[in-house]
N, C-alpha and C positions, 0 to 999 in steps of 0.2 A: 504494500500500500504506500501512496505518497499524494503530496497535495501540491496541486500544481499554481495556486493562489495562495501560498501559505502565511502571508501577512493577516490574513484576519482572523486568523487561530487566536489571538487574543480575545476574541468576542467571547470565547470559552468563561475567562473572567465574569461576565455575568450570572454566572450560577452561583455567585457568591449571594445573592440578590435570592433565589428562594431557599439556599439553606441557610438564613440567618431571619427567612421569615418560618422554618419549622424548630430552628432552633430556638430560638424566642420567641413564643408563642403568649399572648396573656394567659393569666389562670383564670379559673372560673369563679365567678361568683354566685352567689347567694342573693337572690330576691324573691322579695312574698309577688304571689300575681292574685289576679282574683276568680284565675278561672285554669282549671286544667285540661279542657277540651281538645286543645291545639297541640297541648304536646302530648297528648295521648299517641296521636300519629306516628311520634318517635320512639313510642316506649318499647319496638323492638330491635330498634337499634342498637340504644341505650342498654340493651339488656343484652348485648355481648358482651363478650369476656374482655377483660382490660389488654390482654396479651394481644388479641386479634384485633384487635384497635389500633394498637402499639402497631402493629406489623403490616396493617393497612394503611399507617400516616407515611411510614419509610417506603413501602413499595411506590404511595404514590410523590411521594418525592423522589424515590431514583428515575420513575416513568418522566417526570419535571425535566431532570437534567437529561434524561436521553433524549427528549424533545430538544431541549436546547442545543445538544451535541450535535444530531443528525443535519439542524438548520446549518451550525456552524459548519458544519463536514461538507456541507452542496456549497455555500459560500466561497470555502477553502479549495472546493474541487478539487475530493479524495476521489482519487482515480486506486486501483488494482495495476500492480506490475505485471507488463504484457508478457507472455512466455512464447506466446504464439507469434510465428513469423510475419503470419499474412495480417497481422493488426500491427497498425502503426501509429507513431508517435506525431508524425514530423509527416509532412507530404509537401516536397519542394516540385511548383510550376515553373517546366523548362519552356517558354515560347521562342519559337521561332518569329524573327521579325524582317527576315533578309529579303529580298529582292522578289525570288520566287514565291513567294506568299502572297504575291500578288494575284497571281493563276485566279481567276475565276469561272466558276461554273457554269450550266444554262441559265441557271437563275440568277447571274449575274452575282454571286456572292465569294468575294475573293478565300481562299484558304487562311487568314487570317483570322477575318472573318466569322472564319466557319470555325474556329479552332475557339476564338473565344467563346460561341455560341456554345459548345459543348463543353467547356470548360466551366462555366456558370450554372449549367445542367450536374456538370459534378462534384460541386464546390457543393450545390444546397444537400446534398447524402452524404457528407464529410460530417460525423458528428465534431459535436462544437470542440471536444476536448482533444483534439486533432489538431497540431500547430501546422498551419502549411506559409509558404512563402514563395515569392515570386521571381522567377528573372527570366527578362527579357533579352534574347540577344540577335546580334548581327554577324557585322565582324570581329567585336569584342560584347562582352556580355557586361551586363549593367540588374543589377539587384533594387528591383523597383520596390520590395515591400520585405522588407525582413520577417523571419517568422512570427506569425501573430494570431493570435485566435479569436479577434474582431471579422468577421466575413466581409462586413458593410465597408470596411475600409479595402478588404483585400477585391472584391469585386472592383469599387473605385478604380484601382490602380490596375485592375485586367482591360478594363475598360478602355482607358487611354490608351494604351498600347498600339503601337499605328506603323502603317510600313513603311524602312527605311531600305529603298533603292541602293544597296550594296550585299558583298559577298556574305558570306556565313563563316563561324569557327567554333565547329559545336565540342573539340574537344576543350576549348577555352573555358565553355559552357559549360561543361561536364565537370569538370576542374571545379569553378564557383559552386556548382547544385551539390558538390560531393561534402565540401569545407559546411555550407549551411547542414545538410541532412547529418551531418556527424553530429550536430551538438546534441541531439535528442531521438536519441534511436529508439527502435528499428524505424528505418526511415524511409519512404517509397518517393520516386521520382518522376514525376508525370514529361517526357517530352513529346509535345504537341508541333511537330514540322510536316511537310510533303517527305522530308526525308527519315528512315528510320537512324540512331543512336548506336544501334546495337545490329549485331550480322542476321540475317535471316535463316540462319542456322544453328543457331544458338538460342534458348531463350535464355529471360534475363534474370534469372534465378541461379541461374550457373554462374554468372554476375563477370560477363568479358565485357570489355568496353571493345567500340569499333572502330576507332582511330588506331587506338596505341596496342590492344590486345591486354591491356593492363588487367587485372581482377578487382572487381569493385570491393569496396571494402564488406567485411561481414555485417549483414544487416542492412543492409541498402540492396535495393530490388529498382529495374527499371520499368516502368509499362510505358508502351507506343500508342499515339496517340498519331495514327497514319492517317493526315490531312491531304494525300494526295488525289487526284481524279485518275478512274480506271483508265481513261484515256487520254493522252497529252499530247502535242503537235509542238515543237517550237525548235527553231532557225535562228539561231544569231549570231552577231561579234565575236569572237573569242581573242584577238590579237589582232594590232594595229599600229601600223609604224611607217613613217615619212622622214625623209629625207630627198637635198636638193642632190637632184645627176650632176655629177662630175663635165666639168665643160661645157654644161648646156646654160645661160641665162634665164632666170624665171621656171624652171622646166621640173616638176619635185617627181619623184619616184614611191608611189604608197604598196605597200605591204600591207594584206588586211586577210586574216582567214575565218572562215566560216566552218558552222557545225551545227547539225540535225543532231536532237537528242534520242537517247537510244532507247526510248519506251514508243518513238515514231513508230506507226502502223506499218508503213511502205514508206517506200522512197518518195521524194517531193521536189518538183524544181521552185527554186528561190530567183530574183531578181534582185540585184546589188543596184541602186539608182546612185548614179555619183553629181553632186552639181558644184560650183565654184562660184558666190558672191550670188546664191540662190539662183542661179542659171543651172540649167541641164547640160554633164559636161557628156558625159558616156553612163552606160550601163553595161553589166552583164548578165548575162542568164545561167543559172549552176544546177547542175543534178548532183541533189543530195541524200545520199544512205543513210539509214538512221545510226547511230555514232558516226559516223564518218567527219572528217576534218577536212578541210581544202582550203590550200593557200593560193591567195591570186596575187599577182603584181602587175602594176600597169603604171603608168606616168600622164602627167595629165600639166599644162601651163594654168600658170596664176601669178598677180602680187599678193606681196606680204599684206599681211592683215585680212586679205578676201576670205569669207569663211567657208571651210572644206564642208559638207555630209552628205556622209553616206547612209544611206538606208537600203536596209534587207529588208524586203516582202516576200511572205512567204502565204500561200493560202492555207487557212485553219491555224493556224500561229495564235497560241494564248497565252501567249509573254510576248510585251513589247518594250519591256525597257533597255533590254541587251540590241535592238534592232537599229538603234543610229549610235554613229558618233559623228560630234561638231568639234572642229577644231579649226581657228584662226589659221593660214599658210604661216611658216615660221620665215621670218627674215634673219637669214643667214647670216653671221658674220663671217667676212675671210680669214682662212686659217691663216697666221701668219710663222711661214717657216724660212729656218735660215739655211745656206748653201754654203758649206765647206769645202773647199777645194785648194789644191796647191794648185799656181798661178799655170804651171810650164805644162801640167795634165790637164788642164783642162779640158773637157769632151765638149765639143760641139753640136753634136748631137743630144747632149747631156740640156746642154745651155737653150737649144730649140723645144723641146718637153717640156722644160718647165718655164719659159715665155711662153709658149702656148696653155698651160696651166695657169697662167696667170692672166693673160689675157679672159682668161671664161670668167673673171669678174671675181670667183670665190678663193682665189690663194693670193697672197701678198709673198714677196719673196726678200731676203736679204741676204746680199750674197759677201764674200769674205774669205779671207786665207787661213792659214791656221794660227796667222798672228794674232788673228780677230778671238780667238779661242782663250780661255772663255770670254761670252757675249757679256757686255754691258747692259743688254735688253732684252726683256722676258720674250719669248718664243713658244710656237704652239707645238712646235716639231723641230727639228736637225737631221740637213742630210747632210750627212759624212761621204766625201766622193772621193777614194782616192786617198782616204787620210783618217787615222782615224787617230784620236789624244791620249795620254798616259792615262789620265783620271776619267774617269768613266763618269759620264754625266746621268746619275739615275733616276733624275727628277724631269724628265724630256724623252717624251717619245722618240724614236732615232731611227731613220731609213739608212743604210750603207748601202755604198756600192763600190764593188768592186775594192772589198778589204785589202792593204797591204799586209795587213797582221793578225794579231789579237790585242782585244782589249774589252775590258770587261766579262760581258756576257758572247762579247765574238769572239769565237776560237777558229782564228781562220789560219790559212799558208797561202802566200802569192807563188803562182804557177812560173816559171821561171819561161814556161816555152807554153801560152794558150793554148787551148784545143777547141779547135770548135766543133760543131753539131750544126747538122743541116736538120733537125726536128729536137724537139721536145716530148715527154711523157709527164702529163698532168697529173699530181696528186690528190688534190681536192678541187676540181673547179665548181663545186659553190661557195668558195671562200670570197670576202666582198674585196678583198684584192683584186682577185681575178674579173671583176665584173665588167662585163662587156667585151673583156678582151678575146680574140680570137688567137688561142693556142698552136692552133694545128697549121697556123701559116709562119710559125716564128723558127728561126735559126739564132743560137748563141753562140758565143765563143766565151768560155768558161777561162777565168784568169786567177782566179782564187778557189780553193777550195776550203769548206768549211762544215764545221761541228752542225745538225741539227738535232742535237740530243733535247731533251728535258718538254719542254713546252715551244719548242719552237718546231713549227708545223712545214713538210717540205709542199713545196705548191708548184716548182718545176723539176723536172730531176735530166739532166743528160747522163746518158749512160747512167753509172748506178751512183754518180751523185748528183745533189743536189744544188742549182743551183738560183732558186728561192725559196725563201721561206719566210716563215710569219707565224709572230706569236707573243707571246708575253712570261719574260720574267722578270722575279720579284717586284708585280704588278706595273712594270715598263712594259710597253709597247713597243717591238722591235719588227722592222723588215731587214731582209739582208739579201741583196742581190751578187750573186758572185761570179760576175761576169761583164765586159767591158760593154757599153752599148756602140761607142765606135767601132770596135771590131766585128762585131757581130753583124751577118745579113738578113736581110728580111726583119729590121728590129725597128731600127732607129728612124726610117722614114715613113713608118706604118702610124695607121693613130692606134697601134694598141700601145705602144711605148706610153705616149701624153697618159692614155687613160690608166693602166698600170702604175705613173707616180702620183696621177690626181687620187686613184684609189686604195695608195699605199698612203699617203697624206692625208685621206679621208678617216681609213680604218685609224691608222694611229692616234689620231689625234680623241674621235670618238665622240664628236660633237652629239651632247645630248637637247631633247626639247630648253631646259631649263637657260641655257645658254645659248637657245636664238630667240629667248625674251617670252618664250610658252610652256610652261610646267603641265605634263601630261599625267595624272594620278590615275589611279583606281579608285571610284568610290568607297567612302569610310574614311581614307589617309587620312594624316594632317599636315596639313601644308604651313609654313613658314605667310605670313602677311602682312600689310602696315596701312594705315590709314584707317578710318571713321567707319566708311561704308563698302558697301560690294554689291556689283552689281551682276546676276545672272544670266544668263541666257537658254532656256533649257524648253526642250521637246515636250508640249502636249496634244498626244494623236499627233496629226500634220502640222499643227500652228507652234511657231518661236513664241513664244514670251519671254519675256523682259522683267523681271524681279529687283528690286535694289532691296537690300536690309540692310545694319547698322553691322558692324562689327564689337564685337566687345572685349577683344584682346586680339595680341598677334599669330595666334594659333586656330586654324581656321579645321574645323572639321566638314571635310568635301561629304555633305549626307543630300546632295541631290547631283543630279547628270546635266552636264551642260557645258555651257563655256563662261568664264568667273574672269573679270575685272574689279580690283579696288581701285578706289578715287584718286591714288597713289599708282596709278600702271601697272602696280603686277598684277600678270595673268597667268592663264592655265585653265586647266580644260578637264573634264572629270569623265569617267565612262565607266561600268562594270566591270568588260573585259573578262569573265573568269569562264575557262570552258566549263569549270565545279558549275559554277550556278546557271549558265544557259541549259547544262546536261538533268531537265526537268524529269525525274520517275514518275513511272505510272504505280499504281498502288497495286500493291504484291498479293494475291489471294485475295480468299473472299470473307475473312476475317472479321467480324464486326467489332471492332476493338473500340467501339464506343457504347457495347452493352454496358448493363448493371454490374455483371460479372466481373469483368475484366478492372473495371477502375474502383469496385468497391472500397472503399474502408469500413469496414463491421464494426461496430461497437461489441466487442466483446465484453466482459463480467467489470472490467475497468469502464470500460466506455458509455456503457449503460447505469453506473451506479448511483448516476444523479436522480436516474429516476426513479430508482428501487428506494435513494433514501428521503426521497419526497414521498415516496408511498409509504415508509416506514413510517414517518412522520403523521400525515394522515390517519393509519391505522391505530397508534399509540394515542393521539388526540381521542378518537373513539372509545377506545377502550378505556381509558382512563375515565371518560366523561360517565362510562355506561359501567365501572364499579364503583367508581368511590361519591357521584353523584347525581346517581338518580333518583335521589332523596331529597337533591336540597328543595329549598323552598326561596323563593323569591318574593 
């Protein structure tokens, strides 16, 4: 036994109150009357025995104080210690609130929705002596109502609960619902998602989590609260990325892939519509499988600031939040790299590449001998031609060509007699070095030979070595090209040469959105911001809207999709992006894990005792009234 209100145990103290009215009782007296009629009625009372009097004033004073106890006992709510697994103490609500809870049904009722409707349906069968508490999560989970045994307040707080357009991290959630459901065990854990918690081979008694495979602690039990529809259709974003072509003006290259989630009926075609500064730029048409992924790329003209979106249509599609992304064109800065070279080697061919690289508007060049070594002024990149320094610079991306030695991370030998090659053998051509170049027209003449051990990736090989490659170590971005371009045929007057150092200058350097003036998140992050206000721009159905709100610190939590301006110029741009959450389940079996059964809490012998000692109460009231007075007289 224990009491779960146990401050008002003192109210016991009043029974001091009728045994100091049986202990002191006045004594009787002695009066003449003028008529004995009336208490003739008594006189068989009066004519028990003094013992049996005595034993009737105590019994009904101990009945006194056990009336008083039983009220104190329901006040104090004495519960019975549960021994039984499936009765519980503690019942912590996991909601899902992420993106996919959106999904709604024929009747127009989102899976949120529908999760709270049914959750308020199990809230009123939770007897009251049941602590339960709430949390709500996304990407991070957040503890709306701590354990509490007020319902009126915890309903409040189910109520409010509303969807926030980003990913999910239900083991994050699992983590918080485990810390609350320990303090007062045996504990059950309601999670309420489209998604289940737990493997569907497993139930939740055997107590596996379905992130980590961890074992739930002894005494916590999970039950599934499967909000998903038997049937789901949905096509979206999954990854998205741009950047400006090498050499081209105005000209950006997008990266954008697509995916049918894998509870799709059949296969589906999608429509990608692209436009530029709300013009129609191109579209494409995609046959998609259900899990299946497809990456597209295509290039498309624009200026800076004109706003990119894309939207996937898909027919029967019931998620549309993963289905655009807007994003401002980024205005590029030029990379600005410097050119090392000893005066008397200088390659001519060397010197025409990267003029024509810099002509395309995006590289800035400076050029210098090795007296210039070290630079006076920060740099984006360093090509080493010909030459490379004692001390190794490791705070500077670095192109070499044509190593005379080693240094550093380069472990090369200069070829004392070149050798050339009329072909090439390609090691990776998706690598973005390689991009656009045309491989199988190129002749080298190799002049060094060199290491590509560790992280450095080989991307031409003559014969059985190498010579390019690309890679990074001790987080430096290195290319190394080992081989002269003047010597070589078929190299240096081709334009794979330009586009080979535009997109060895490119990869190194690694220009992200945030550094051509547009921060690209994932819904939920927090983003770095300054100024008062902010202004929105975000997708409802087909219409832009325009939102400003205030800011209230420099920490901005990205909890809608769009594209975000403060009054202060930083920008950035928000989108889900996650193939977890585009990848919508349909609901597994035919399970009705919304009976009575499934989510009871029983009031066992504990659970029910409030009402046993209100009727105990009641009953003693009786009894006591029907022996010791129903006699009296009024």
């Amino acid at each position: 036994m224990q009491f779960l209100t146990p401050q008002f145990l003192w109210l016991l103290l009043l029974g001091i109150i009728p045994l100091m009215l049986y202990l002191f009782r006045r004594k009787s007296k002695t009066v003449n009357v003028s008529t004995l009629v009336f208490f003739k009625t008594l006189a068989r009372e009066h004519q028990e025995s003094a013992w049996l009097r005595r034993l009737k004033k105590w019994l009904s004073f101990a009945l006194t104080i056990l009336i008083l106890s039983l009220a104190v006992f329901v006040l104090s709510r004495l519960i019975a210690k549960q021994d039984d697994p499936d009765q519980y103490r503690t019942v912590v609500i996991l909601l899902d609130r992420s993106a996919s809870m959106g999904v709604v049904d024929d009747n127009g009722e989102s899976r949120l929705e529908a999760g709270k409707r049914i959750l308020r349906e199990r809230l009123g069968k939770v007897p009251e002596e049941v602590g339960v508490a709430l949390i709500a999560y996304d990407v991070r989970p957040e503890v709306l109502q701590p354990r509490t045994l007020k319902r009126r307040e915890l309903i409040s707080r189910l109520d409010s609960v509303s969807l926030r357009p980003m990913s999910d991290d239900p083991a994050a959630a699992l983590d918080a619902a485990k810390l609350i459901a320990g303090l007062e065990e045996p504990a059950a854990i309601w999670h309420a998602s489209d998604h289940r918690l737990l493997p569907e081979t497993e139930e939740s008694e055997e107590g596996v989590s379905a992130e980590n495979a961890d074992p739930l602690p002894e005494g916590l039990v999970v039950r599934e609260l499967d909000l998903s529809l038997p049937e789901v259709l949905n096509g979206g974003i999954t990854a998205f990325q741009i950047r400006p072509v090498p050499l081209e003006y105005s000209r950006y290259e997008i990266y954008v892939q697509l995916a049918l989630n894998e509870a799709a009926s059949a296969e589906v075609q999608s429509r990608l519509e692209v436009s530029v500064g709300g013009i129609p730029n191109q579209y494409r048409e995609i046959d998609l499988k259900p899990g299946e992924r497809i990456g597209l790329t295509f290039r498309l003209n624009g200026v800076s600031e004109q706003l990119l979106h894309l939207h996937l249509k898909t027919e029967g599609d019931l998620f549309h939040l993963d289905d655009h992304v807007t994003i401002p064109l980024p205005d590029a800065q030029p990379v600005l790299a410097a050119w090392i070279r000893p005066d008397d080697a200088e390659d001519p061919y060397t010197r025409f590449a990267l003029s024509s690289v810099q002509e395309s508007g995006s590289f800035e060049l400076l050029k210098g001998s090795p007296d210039a070594w070290p630079l006076s002024e920060e740099v984006d990149a360093v090509i080493f031609d010909g030459w490379l320094p004692e001390e190794w610079p490791e705070d500077i991306p670095a192109i070499v060509i044509n190593p005379p030695g080693s240094s550093g991370p380069v472990l090369a030998r200069a070829l004392t007699n070149p050798i050339p090659y009329d072909s090439i053998r390609v090691g990776n051509e998706e690598h973005p070095v390689l991009f656009r170049v045309s491989s199988s027209r190129i002749a080298v003449t190799q002049t060094a030979v060199f290491q590509s051990t560790g992280s450095l990736e080989p991307l031409w090989l003559a014969g059985r070595e190498p010579v390019l490659a690309a890679g990074e170590v001790k987080g430096q971005r290195l290319v190394v090209m080992g081989f002269s371009p003047g010597r070589s045929e078929r190299l240096p007057l081709t334009a794979s040469f330009p586009l080979l150092i535009g997109n060895a200058l490119l990869w190194a350097v690694d220009r992200d959105m945030e550094s051509t003036g547009v921060e690209l998140h994932s819904s939920g992050n927090l983003a770095k911001v300054s100024g008062k206000s902010i202004t929105w721009q975000q997708w409802k159905g087909d219409e832009l809207q325009t939102v400003k709100l205030p800011l209230a610190n420099d920490v901005l939590e990205l909890d809608r999709i769009g594209v975000w301006e403060t009054d202060e110029g930083v920008r950035g741009a928000s989108h889900i992006l996650s193939a977890k959450e585009s990848n919508i389940m349909a609901r597994a079996g035919e399970a009705d894990t919304s009976s009575d059964d499934y989510f009871a809490v029983e009031g066992s012998i504990g659970a029910r005792l409030k009402l046993w000692l209100l009727s105990a109460v009641v009953v003693i009231l009786l009894l006591e009234s029907f022996l010791f007075h129903r006699f009296s007289v009024y």
